[in-house]
N, C-alpha and C positions, 0 to 999 in steps of 0.2 A: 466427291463424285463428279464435278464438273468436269465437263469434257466428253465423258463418256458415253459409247456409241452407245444405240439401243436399235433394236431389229424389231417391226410390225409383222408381221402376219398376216394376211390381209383374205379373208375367203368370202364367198358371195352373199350368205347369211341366213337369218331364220326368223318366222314370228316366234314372237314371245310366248305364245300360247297357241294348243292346236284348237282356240277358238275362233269364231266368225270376226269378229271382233277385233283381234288381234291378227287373223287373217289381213282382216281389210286393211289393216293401219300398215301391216309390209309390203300387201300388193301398192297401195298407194306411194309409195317410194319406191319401190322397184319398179314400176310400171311407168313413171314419171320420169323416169333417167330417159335422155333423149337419144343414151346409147344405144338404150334397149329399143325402144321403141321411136323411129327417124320419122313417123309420118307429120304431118302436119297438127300443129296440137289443137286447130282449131277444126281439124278432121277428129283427131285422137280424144281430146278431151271428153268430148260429149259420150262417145263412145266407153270409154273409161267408166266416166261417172256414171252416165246412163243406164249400163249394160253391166259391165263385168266386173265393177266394185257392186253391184248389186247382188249379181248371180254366182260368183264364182269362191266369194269368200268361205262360204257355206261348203261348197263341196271341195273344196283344199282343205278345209279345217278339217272334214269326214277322213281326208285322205292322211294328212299329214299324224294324226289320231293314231292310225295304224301304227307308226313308229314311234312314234315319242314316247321318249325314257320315262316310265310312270316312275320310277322311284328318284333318279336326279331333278325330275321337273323340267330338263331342257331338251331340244331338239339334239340329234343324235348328232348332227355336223358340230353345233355350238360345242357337246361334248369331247368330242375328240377334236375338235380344234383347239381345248385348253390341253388335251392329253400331249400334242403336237408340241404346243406350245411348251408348257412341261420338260418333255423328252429333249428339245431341241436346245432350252435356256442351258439343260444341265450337261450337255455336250460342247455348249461353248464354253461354259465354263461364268467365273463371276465377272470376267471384264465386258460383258456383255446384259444388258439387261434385252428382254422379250417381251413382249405383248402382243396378244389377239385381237385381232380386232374384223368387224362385216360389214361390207358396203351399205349394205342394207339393214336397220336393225340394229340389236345392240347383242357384243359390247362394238359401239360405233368408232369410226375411224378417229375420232373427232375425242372421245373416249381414252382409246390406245394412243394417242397424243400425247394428252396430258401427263398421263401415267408418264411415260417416256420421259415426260419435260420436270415432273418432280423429282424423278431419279436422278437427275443433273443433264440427261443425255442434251448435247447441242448437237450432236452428229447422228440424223437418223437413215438406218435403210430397211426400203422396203419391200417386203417379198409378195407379192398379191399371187395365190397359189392357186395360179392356174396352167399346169403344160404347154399348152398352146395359146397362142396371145388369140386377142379377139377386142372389139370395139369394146363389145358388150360388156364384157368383164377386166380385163388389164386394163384398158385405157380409161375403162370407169373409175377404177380404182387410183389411177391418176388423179381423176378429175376431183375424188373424194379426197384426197389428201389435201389437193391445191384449194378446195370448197372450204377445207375445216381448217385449214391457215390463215384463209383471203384475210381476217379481223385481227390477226395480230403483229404484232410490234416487233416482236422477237422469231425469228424463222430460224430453223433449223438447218443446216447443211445435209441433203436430202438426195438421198442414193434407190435408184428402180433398177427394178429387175424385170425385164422385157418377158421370157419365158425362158423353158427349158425343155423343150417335147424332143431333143434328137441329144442329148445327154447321156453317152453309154451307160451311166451308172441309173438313169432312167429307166429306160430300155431294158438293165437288166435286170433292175428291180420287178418289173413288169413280168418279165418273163420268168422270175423264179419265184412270183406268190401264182402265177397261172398254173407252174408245174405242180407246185404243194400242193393247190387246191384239187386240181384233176387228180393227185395220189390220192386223196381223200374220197374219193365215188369211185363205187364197183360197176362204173359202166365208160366206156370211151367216145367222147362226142364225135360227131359225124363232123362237126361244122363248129368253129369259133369267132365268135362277134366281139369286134371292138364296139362299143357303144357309145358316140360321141354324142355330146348336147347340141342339138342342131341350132339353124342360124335361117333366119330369110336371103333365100339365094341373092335378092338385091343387094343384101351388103357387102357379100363377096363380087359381086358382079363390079361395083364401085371401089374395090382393094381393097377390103381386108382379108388376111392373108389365112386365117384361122381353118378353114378347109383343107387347105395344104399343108399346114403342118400337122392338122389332124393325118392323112394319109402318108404323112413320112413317119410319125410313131410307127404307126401301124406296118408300113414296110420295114421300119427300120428293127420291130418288134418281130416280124416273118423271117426277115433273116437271121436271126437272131436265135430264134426256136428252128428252123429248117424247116418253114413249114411253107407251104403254098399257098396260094391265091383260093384257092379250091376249100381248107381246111382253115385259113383266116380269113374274115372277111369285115372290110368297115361298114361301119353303120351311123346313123342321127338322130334320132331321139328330140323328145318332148317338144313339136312342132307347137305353132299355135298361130291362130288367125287365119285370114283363107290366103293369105299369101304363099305363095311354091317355097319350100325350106330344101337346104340340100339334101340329097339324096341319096344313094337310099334310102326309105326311111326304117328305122326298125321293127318297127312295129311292124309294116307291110309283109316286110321281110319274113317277118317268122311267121305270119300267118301265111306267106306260100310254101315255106320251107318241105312241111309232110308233102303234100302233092309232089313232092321233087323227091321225095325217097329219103329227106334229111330228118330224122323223126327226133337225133339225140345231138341237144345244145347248148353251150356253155356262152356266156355272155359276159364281157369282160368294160371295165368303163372306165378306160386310162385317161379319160381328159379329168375326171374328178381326183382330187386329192383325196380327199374326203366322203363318206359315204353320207348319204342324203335323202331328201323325198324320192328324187328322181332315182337314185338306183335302189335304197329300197321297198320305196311301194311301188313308182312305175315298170323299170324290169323286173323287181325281186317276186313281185307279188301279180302287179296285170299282167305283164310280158309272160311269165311263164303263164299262167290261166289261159290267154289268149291261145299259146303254145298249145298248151294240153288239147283246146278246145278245137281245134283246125287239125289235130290228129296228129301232135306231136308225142312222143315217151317217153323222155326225158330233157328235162333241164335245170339247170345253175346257173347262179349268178355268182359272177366271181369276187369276192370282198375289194372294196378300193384298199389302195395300201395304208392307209388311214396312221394309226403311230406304230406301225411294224417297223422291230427297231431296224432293217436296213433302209426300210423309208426315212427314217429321222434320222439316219446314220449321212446319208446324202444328201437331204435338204442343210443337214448343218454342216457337211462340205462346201456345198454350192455354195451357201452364205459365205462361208469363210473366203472362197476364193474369188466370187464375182462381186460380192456390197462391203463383207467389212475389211476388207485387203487395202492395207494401210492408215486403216483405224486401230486396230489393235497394239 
């Protein structure tokens, strides 16, 4: 088996359990990546420690609670990130080995390594599966791979994958699990929300580029359906801190929407790969509550394309063509 390539997988991650507990122990690594969060850590820390490893493990665990798989025992992203995983090893076929692996949490980057490296792989690449690139997530996932190497002897010949948010075969995967899903309800939304994971406007202010490729999906998604400015519209999600996050925010968003006569809404979250806390308790579950409550009457949330086989039909394209192109 020496030689041979092997492909990571790489998604943002999950605790181990939707307890406090185990809460704490993920926010404490994801919250410590100086991706995520650029302030000063002799600002940040205390704060961290102080404040919101205190307060907020508790109520993510309440939250996270709502979704988790009671009968696998794992978070719903960890789930389908093996189902991904899975779908995509058996479309490359056996000259390829696969492994999953989460920046944050297990099974860890550092994990999916190993694996790789007893399979014989010397040739690794890696797909960190997120559409749109971002400090916070792609280039973390850099940092994670280069973090879980720095101690060894033996390094891998090591292939990245930057993004893919303007991919026709993105784009039209997009647009044809949106079409399914609207077959699927007996009513026609007024208004269609992209729902991207927002960003503190500082970091795009200092160039990362992640807001604009979010809006090129998005248009390249409008053209794509014929639809309008009017009947698609981008959105940002899961703010946090008092810092200004891009805009607009969704949440905002849908609670003015009834006052404007937009009462039926479909909410769609093309930056995730994968379905999660964020789209299904934050939109699946508050977003629409909130909706209802501000005098909305209808809304969906639209499923991430998670292991729909035209999903794994292109991610194991893309591999094929952008990381293991002249491995095989």
């Amino acid at each position: 088996m020496s030689g041979k390539p092997g492909l990571l997988l790489v998604n943002l991650g999950s605790p181990d359990a939707p307890t406090t507990k185990a809460v704490r122990k993920y926010l404490f690594q994801f919250l410590h990546d100086k991706r995520v969060i650029d302030t000063s850590r002799w600002i940040w820390c205390p704060i961290l420690h102080g404040i919101i490893l205190r307060t907020r493990p508790a109520r993510s665990a309440r939250a996270y609670a709502t979704v988790w798989d009671k009968d696998g025992g794992e978070a719903p992203l960890i789930r389908i990130a093996r189902a991904q995983t899975a779908g995509i090893a058996a479309r490359l076929g056996p000259g390829v080995h696969v492994e999953t692996a989460m920046r944050y949490g297990n099974p860890s980057i550092g994990a999916g390594l190993d694996a790789l490296k007893a399979k014989g792989c010397t040739k690794i690449a890696v797909l960190p599966m997120y559409p749109q690139f971002a400090g916070a997530t792609t280039a973390s996932t850099y940092d994670g791979v280069a973090k879980a190497l720095m101690k060894r002897m033996d390094v891998p010949e090591l292939r990245f994958l930057r993004d893919y948010h303007e991919d026709p075969r993105y784009i039209k995967a997009l647009g044809d699990s949106l079409t399914a899903h609207l077959a699927t309800l007996d009513w026609t939304p007024d208004l269609v929300m992209t729902s991207y994971h927002g960003l503190p406007q500082s970091y795009v202010d200092k160039g990362d580029p992640y807001q604009g490729e979010c809006i090129q999906t998005t248009n390249l998604l409008r053209s794509h359906l014929g639809m309008t400015e009017d009947t698609l519209k981008a959105t940002f999600q899961s703010r946090f801190g008092p810092k200004a996050w891009l805009q607009p925010y969704t949440d905002k968003t849908l609670e003015a929407l009834p006052s404007q006569g937009i009462k039926k809404v479909a909410v769609m979250m093309p930056g995730f790969s994968v379905d999660c806390l964020e789209t299904l308790e934050e939109i699946k579950i508050e977003a629409c509550e909130s909706f209802i409550e501000h005098g909305g009457e209808e809304f969906t949330a639209v499923p991430c394309l998670n292991d729909d086989e035209a999903h794994l039909d292109f991610l194991s394209a893309l591999a094929k063509e952008r990381l293991l192109d002249g491995w095989l």
